[in-house]
VEXLUMDO-728078 format. One record per atom (N, C-alpha, C): residue number from 1; residue in three letters; x negated, y negated, z negated. Coordinates in steps of 0.02 Angstrom, whole numbers, padded with zeros to 5 digits. Layout:
BEGIN
<r k="NUM" r="ALA" c1="X" c2="Y" c3="Z"/>
...
//
This chain:
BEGIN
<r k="1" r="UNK" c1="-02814" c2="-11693" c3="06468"/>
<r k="1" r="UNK" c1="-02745" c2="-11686" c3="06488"/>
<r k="1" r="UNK" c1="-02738" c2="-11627" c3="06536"/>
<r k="2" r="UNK" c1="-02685" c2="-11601" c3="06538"/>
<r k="2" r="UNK" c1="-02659" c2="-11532" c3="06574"/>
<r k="2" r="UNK" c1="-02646" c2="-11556" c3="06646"/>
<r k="3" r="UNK" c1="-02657" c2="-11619" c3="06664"/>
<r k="3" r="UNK" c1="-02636" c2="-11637" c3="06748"/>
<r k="3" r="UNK" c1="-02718" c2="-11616" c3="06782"/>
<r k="4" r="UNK" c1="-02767" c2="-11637" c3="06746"/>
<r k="4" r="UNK" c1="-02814" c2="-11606" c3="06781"/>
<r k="4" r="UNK" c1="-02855" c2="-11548" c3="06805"/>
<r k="5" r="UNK" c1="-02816" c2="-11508" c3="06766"/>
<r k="5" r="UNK" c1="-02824" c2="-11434" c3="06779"/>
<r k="5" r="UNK" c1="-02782" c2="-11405" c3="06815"/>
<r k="6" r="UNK" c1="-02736" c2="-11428" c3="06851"/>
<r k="6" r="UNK" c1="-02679" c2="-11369" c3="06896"/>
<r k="6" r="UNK" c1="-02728" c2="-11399" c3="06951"/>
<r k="7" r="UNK" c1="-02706" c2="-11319" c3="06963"/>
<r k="7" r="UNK" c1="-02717" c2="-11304" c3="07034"/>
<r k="7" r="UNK" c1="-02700" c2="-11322" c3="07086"/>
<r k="8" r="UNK" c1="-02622" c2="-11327" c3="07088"/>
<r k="8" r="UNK" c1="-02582" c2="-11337" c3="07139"/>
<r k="8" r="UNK" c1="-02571" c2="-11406" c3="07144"/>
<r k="9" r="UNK" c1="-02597" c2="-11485" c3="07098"/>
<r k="9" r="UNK" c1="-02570" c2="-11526" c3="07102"/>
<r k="9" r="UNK" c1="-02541" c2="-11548" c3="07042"/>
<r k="10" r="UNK" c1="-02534" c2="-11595" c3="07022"/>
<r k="10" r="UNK" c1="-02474" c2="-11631" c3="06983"/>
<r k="10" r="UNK" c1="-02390" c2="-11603" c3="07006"/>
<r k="11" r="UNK" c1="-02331" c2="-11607" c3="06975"/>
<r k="11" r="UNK" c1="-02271" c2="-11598" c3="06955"/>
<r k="11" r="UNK" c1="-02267" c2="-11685" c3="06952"/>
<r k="12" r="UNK" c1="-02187" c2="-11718" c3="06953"/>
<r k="12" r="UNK" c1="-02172" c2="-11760" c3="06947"/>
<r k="12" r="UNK" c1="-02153" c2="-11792" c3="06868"/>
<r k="13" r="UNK" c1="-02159" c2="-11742" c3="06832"/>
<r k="13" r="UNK" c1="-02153" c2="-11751" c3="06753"/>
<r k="13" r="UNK" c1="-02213" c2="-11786" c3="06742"/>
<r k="14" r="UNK" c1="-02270" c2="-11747" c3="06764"/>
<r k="14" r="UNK" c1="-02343" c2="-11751" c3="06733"/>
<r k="14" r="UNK" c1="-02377" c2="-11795" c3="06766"/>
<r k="15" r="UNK" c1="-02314" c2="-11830" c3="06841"/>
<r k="15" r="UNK" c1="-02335" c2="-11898" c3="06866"/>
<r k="15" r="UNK" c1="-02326" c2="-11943" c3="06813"/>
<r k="16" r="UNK" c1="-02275" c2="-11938" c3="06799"/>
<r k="16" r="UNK" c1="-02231" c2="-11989" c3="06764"/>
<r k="16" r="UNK" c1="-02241" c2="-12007" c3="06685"/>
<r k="17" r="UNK" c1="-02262" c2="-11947" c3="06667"/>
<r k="17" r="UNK" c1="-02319" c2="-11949" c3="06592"/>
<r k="17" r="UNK" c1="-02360" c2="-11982" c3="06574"/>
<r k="18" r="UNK" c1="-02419" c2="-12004" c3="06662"/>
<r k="18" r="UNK" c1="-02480" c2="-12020" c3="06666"/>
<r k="18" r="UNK" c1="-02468" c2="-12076" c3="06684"/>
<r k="19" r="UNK" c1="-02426" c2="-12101" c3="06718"/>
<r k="19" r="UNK" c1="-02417" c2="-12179" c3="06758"/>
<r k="19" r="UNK" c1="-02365" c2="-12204" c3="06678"/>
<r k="20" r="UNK" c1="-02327" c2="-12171" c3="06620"/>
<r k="20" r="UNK" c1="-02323" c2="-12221" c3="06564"/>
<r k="20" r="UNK" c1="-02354" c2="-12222" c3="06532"/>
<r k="21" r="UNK" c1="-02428" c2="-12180" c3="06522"/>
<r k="21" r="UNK" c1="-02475" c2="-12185" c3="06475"/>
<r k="21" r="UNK" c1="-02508" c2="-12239" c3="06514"/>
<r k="22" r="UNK" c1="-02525" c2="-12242" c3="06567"/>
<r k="22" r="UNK" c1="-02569" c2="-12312" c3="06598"/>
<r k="22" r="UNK" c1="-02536" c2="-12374" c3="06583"/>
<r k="23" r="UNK" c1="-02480" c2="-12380" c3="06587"/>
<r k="23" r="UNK" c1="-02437" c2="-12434" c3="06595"/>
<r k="23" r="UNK" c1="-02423" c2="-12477" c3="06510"/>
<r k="24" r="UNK" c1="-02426" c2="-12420" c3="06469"/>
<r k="24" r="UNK" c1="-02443" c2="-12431" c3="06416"/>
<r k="24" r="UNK" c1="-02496" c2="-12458" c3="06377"/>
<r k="25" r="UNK" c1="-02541" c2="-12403" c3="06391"/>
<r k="25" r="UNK" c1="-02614" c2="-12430" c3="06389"/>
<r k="25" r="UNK" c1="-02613" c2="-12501" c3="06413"/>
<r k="26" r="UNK" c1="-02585" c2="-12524" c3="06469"/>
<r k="26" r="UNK" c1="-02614" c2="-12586" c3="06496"/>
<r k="26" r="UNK" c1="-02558" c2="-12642" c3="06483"/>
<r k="27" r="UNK" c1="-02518" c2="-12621" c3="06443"/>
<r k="27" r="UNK" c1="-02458" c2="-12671" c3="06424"/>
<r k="27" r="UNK" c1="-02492" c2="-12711" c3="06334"/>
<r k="28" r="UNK" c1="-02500" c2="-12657" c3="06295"/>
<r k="28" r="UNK" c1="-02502" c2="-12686" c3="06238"/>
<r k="28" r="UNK" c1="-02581" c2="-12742" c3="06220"/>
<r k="29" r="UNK" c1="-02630" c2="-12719" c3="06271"/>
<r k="29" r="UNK" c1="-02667" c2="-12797" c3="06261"/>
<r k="29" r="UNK" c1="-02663" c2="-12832" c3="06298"/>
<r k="30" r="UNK" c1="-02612" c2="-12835" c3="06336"/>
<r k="30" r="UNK" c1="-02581" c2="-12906" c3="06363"/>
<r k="30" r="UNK" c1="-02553" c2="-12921" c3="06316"/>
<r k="31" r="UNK" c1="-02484" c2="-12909" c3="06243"/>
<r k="31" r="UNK" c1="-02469" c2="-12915" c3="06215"/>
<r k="31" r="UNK" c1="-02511" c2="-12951" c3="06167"/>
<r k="32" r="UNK" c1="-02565" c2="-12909" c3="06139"/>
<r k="32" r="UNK" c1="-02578" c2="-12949" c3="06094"/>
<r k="32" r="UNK" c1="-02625" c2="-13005" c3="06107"/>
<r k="33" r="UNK" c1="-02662" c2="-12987" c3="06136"/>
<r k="33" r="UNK" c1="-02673" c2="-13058" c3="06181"/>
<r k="33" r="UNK" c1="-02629" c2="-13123" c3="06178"/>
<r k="34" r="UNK" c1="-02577" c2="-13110" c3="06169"/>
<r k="34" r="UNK" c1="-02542" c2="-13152" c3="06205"/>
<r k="34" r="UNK" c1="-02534" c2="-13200" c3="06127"/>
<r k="35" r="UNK" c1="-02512" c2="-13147" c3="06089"/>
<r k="35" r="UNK" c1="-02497" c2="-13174" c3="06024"/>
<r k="35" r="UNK" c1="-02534" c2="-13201" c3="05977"/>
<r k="36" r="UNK" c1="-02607" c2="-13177" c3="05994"/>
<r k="36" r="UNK" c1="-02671" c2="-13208" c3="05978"/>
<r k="36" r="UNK" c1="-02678" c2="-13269" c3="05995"/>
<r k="37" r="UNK" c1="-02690" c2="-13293" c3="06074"/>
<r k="37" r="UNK" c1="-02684" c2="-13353" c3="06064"/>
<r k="37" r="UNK" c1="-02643" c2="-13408" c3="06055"/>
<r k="38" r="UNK" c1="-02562" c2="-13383" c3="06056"/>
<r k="38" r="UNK" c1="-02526" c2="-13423" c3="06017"/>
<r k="38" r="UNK" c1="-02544" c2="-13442" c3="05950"/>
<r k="39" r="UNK" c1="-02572" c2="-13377" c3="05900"/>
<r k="39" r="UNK" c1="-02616" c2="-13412" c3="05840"/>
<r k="39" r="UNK" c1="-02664" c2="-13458" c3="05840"/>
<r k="40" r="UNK" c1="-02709" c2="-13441" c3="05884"/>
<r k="40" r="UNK" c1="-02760" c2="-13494" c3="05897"/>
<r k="40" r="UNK" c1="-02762" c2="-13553" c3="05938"/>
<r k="41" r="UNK" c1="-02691" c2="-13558" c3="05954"/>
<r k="41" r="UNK" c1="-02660" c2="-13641" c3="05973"/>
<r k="41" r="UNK" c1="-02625" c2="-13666" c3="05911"/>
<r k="42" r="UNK" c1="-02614" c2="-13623" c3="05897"/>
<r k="42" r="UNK" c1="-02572" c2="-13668" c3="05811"/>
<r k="42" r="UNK" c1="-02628" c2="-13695" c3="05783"/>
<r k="43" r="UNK" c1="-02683" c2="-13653" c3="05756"/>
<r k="43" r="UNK" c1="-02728" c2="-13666" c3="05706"/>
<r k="43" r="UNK" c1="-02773" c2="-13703" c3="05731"/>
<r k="44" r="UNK" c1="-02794" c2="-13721" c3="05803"/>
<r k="44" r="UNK" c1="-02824" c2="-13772" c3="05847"/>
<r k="44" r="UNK" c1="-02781" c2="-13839" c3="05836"/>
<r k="45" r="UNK" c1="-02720" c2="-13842" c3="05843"/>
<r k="45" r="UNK" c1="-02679" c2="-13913" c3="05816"/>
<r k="45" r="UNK" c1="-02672" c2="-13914" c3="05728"/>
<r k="46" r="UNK" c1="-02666" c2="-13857" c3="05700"/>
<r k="46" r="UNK" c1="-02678" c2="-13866" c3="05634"/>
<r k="46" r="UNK" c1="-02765" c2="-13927" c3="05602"/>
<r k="47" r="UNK" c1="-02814" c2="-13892" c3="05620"/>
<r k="47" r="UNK" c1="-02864" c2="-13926" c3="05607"/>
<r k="47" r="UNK" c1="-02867" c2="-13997" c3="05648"/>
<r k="48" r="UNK" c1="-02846" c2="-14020" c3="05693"/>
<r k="48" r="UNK" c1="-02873" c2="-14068" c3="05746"/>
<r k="48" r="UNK" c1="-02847" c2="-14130" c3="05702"/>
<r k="49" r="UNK" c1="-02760" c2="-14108" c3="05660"/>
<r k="49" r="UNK" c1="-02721" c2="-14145" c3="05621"/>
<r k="49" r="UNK" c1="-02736" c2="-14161" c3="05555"/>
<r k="50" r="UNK" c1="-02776" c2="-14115" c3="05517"/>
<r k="50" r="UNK" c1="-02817" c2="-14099" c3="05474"/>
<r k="50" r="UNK" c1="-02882" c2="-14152" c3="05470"/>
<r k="51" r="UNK" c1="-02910" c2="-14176" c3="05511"/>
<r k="51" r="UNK" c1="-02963" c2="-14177" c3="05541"/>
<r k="51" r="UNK" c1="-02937" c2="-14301" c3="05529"/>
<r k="52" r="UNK" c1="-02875" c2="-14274" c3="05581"/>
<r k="52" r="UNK" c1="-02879" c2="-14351" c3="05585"/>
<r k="52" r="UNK" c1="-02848" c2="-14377" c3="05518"/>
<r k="53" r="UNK" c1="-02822" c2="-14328" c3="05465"/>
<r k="53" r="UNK" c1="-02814" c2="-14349" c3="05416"/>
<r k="53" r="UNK" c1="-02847" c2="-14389" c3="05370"/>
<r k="54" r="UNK" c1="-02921" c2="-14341" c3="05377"/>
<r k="54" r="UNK" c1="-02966" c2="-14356" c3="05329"/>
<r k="54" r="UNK" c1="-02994" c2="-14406" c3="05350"/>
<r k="55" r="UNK" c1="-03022" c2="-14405" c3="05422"/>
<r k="55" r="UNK" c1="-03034" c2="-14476" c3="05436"/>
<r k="55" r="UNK" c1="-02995" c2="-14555" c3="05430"/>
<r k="56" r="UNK" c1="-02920" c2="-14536" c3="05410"/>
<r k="56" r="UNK" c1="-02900" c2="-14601" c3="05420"/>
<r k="56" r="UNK" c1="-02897" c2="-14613" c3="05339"/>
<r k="57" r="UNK" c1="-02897" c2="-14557" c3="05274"/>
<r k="57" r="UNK" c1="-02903" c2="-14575" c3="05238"/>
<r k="57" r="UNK" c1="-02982" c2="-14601" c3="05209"/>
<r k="58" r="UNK" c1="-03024" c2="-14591" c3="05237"/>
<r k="58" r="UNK" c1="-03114" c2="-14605" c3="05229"/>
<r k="58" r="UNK" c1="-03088" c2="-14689" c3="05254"/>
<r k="59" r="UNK" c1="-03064" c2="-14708" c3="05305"/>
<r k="59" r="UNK" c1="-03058" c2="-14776" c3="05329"/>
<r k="59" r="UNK" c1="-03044" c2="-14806" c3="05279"/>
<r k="60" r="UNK" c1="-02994" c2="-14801" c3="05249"/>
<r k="60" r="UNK" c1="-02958" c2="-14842" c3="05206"/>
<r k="60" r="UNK" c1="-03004" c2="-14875" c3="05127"/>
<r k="61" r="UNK" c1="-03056" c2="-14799" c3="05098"/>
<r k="61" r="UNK" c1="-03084" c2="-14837" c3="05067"/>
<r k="61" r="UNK" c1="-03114" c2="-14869" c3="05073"/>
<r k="62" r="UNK" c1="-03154" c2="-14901" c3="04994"/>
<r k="62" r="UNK" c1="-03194" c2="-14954" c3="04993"/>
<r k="62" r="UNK" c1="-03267" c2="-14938" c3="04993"/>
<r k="63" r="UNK" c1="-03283" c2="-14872" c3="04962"/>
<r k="63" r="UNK" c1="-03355" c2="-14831" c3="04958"/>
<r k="63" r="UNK" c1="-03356" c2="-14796" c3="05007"/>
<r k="64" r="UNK" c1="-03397" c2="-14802" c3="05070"/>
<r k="64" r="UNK" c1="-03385" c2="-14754" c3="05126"/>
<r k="64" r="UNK" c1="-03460" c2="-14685" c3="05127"/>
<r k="65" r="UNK" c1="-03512" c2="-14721" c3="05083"/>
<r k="65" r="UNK" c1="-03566" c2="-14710" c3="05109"/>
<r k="65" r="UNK" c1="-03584" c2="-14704" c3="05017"/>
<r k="66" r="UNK" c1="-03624" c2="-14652" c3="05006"/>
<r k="66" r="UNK" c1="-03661" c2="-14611" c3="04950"/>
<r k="66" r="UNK" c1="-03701" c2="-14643" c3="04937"/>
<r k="67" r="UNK" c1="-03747" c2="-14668" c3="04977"/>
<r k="67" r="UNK" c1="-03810" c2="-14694" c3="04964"/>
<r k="67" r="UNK" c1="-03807" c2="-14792" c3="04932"/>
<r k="68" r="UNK" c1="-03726" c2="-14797" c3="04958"/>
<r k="68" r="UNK" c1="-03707" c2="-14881" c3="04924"/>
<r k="68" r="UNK" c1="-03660" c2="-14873" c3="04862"/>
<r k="69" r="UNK" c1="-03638" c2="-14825" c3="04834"/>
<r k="69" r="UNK" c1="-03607" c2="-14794" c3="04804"/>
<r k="69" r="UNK" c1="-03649" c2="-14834" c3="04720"/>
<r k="70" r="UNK" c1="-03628" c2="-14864" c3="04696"/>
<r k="70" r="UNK" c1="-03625" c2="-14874" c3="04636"/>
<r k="70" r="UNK" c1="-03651" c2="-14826" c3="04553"/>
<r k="71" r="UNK" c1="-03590" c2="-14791" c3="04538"/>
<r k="71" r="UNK" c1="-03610" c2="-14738" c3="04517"/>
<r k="71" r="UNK" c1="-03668" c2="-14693" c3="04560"/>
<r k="72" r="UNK" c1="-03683" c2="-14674" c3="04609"/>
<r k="72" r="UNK" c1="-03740" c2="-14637" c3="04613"/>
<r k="72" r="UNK" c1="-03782" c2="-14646" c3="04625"/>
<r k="73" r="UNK" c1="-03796" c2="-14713" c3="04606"/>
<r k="73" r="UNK" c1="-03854" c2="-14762" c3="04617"/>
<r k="73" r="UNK" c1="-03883" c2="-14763" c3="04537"/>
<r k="74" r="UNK" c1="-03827" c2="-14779" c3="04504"/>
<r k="74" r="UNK" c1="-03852" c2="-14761" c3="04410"/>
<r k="74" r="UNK" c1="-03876" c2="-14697" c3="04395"/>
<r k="75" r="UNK" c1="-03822" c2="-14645" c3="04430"/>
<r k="75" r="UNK" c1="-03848" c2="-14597" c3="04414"/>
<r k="75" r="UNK" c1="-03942" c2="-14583" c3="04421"/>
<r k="76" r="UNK" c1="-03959" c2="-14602" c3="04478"/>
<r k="76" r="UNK" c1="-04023" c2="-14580" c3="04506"/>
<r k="76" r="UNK" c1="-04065" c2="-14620" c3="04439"/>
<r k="77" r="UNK" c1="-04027" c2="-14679" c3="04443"/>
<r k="77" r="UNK" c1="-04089" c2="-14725" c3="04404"/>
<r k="77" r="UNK" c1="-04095" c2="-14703" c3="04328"/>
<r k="78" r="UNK" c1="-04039" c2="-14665" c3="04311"/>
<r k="78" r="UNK" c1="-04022" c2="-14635" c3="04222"/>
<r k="78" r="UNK" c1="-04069" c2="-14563" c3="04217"/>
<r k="79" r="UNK" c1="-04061" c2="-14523" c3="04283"/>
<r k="79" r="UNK" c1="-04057" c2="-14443" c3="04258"/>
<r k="79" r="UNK" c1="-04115" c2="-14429" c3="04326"/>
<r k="80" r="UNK" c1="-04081" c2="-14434" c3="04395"/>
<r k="80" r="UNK" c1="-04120" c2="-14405" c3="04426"/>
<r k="80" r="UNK" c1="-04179" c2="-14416" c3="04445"/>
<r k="81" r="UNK" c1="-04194" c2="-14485" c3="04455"/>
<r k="81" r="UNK" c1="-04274" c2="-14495" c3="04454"/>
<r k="81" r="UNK" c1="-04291" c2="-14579" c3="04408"/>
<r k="82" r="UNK" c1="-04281" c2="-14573" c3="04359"/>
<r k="82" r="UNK" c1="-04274" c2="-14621" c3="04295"/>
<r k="82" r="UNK" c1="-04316" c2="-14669" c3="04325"/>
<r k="83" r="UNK" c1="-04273" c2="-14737" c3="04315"/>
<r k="83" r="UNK" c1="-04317" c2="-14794" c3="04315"/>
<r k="83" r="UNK" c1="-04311" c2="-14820" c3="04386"/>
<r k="84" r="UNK" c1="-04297" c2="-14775" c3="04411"/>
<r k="84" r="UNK" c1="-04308" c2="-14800" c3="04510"/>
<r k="84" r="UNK" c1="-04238" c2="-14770" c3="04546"/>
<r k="85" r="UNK" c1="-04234" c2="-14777" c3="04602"/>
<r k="85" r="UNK" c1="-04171" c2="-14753" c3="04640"/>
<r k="85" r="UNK" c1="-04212" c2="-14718" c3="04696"/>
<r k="86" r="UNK" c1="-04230" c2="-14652" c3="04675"/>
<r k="86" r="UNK" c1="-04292" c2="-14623" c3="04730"/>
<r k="86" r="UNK" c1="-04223" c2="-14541" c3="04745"/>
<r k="87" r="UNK" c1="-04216" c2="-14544" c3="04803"/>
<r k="87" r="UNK" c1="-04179" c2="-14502" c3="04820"/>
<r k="87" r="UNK" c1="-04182" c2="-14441" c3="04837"/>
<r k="88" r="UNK" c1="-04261" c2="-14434" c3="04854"/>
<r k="88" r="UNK" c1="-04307" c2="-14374" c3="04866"/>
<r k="88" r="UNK" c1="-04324" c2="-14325" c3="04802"/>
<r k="89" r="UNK" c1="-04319" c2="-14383" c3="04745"/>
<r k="89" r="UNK" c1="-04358" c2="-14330" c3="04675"/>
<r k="89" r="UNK" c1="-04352" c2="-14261" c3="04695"/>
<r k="90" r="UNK" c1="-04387" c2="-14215" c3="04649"/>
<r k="90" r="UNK" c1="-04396" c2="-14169" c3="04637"/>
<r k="90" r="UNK" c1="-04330" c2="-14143" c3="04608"/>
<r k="91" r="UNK" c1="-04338" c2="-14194" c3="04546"/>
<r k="91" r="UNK" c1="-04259" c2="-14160" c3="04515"/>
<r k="91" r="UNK" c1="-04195" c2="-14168" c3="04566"/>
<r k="92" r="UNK" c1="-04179" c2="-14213" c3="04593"/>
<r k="92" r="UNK" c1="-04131" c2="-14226" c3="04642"/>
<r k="92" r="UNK" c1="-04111" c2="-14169" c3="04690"/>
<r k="93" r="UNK" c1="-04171" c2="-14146" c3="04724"/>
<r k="93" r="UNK" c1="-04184" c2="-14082" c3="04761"/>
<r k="93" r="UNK" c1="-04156" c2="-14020" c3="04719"/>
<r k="94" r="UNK" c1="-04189" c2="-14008" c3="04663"/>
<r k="94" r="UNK" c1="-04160" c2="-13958" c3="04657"/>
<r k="94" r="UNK" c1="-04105" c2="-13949" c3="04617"/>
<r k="95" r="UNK" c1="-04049" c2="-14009" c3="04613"/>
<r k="95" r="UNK" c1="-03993" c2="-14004" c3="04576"/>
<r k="95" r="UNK" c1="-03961" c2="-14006" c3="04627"/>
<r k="96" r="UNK" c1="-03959" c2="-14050" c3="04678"/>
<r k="96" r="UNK" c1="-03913" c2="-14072" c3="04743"/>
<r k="96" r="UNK" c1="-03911" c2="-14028" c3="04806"/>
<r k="97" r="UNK" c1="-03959" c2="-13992" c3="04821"/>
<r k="97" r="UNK" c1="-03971" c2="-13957" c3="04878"/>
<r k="97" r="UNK" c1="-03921" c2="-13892" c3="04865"/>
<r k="98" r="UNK" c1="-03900" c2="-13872" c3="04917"/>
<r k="98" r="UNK" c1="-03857" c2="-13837" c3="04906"/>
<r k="98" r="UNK" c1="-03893" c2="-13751" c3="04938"/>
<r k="99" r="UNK" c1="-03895" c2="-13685" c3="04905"/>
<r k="99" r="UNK" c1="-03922" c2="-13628" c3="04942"/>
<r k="99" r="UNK" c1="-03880" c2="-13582" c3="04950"/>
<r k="100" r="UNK" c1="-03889" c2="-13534" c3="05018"/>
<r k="100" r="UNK" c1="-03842" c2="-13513" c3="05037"/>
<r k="100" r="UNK" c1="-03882" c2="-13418" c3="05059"/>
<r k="101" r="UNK" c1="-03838" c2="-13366" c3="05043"/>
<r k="101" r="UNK" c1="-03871" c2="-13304" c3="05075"/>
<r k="101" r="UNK" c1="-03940" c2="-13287" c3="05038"/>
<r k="102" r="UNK" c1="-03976" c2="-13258" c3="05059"/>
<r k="102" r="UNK" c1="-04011" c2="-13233" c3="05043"/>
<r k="102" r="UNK" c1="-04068" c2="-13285" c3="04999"/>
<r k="103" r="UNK" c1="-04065" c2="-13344" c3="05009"/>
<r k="103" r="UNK" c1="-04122" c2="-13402" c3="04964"/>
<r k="103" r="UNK" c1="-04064" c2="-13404" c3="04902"/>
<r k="104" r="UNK" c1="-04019" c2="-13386" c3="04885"/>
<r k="104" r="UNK" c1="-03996" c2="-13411" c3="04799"/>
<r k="104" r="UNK" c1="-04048" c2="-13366" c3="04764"/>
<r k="105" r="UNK" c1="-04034" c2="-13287" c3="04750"/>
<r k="105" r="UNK" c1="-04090" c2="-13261" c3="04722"/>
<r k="105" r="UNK" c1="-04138" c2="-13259" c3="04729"/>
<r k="106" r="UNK" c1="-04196" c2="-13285" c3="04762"/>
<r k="106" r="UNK" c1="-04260" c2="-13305" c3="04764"/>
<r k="106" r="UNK" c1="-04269" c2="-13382" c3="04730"/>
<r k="107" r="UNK" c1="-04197" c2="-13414" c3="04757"/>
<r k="107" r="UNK" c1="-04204" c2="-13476" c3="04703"/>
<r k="107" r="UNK" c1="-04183" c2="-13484" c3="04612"/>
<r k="108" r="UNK" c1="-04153" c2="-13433" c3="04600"/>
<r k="108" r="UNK" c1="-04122" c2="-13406" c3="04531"/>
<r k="108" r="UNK" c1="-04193" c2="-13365" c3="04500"/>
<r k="109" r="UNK" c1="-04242" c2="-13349" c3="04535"/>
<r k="109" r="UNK" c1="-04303" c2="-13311" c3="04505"/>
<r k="109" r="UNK" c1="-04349" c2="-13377" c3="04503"/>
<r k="110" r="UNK" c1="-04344" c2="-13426" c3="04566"/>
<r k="110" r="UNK" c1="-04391" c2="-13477" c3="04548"/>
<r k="110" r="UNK" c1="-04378" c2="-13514" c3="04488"/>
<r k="111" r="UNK" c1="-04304" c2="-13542" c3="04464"/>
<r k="111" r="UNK" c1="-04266" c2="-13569" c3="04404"/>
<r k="111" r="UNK" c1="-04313" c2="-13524" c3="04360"/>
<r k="112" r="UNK" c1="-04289" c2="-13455" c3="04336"/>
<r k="112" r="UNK" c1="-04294" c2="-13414" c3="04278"/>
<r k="112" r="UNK" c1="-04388" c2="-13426" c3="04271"/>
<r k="113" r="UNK" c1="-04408" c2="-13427" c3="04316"/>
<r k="113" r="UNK" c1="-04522" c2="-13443" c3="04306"/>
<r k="113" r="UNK" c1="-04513" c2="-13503" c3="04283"/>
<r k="114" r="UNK" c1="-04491" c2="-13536" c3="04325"/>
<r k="114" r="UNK" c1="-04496" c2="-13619" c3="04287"/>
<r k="114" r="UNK" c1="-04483" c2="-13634" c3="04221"/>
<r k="115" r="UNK" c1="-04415" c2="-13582" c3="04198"/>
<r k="115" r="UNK" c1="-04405" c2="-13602" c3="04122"/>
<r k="115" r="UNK" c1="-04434" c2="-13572" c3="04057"/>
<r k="116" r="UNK" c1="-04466" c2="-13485" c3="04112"/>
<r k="116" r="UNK" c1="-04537" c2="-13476" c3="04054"/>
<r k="116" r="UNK" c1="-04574" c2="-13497" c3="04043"/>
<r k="117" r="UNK" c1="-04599" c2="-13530" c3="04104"/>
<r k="117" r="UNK" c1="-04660" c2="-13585" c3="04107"/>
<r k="117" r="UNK" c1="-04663" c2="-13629" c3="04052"/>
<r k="118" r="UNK" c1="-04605" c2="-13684" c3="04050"/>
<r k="118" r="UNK" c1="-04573" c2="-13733" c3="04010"/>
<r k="118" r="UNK" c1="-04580" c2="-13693" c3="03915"/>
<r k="119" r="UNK" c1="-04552" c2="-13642" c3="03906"/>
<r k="119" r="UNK" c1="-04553" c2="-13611" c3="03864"/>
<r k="119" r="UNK" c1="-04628" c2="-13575" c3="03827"/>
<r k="120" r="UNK" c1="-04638" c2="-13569" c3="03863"/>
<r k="120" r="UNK" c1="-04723" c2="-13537" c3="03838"/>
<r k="120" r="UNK" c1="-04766" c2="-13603" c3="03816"/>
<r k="121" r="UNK" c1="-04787" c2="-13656" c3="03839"/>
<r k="121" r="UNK" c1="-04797" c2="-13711" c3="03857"/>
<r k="121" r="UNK" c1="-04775" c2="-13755" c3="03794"/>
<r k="122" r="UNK" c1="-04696" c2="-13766" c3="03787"/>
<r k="122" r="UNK" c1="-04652" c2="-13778" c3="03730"/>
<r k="122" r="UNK" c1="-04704" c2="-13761" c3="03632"/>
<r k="123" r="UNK" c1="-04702" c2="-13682" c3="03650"/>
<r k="123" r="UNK" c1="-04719" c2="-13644" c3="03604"/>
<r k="123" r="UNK" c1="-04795" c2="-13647" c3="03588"/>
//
């Protein structure tokens, strides 16, 4: 800026330039600030409401719990670990587990060996 180079001082223009560029500067993130966390009080009572929803609808049923669950009790005993209700299987693991980031493709290369394996083997 041109106020720091005179010689003689600042002029009252080039006061007045510099004290609304500060004032500015220091006005608009109070602003948004401000309006920010008005968002993040909405969306803080958005979820909290959200939240006791789900729980009061979980109350109400009759199946609360996976592991007493009927159907996925057959299931285990039909498909995932035949004959027994073993929750650990192998197969169980790797149909149910869920991967995230960087382990899907290392787990999509472990799938694709396994099914040459299966295939060579097959043949």
């Amino acid at each position: 800026m041109a106020i720091f180079y005179e010689k003689d001082g600042i002029n009252r223009r080039q006061f007045l330039k510099g004290a609304g560029a500060v004032i500015i500067a220091a006005a608009f993130p109070g602003i948004f600030t401000k309006i920010g966390l008005g968002r993040t009080h909405k969306s803080t009572e958005y979820i909290a409401q959200r939240a006791a929803g789900l729980y009061s609808l979980d109350e109400k049923m009759t199946i609360r719990k996976s592991h007493e669950n009927s159907e996925v009790l057959q299931l285990y005993k039909d498909f995932l670990s035949p004959g027994e209700v073993k929750p650990l299987s192998s197969t169980s693991h790797h149909l149910l587990h869920t991967k995230y980031g960087k382990e899907v493709t290392a787990y999509i290369e472990e799938l694709k060996d396994e099914s040459a394996g299966k295939e060579k083997v097959a043949s």
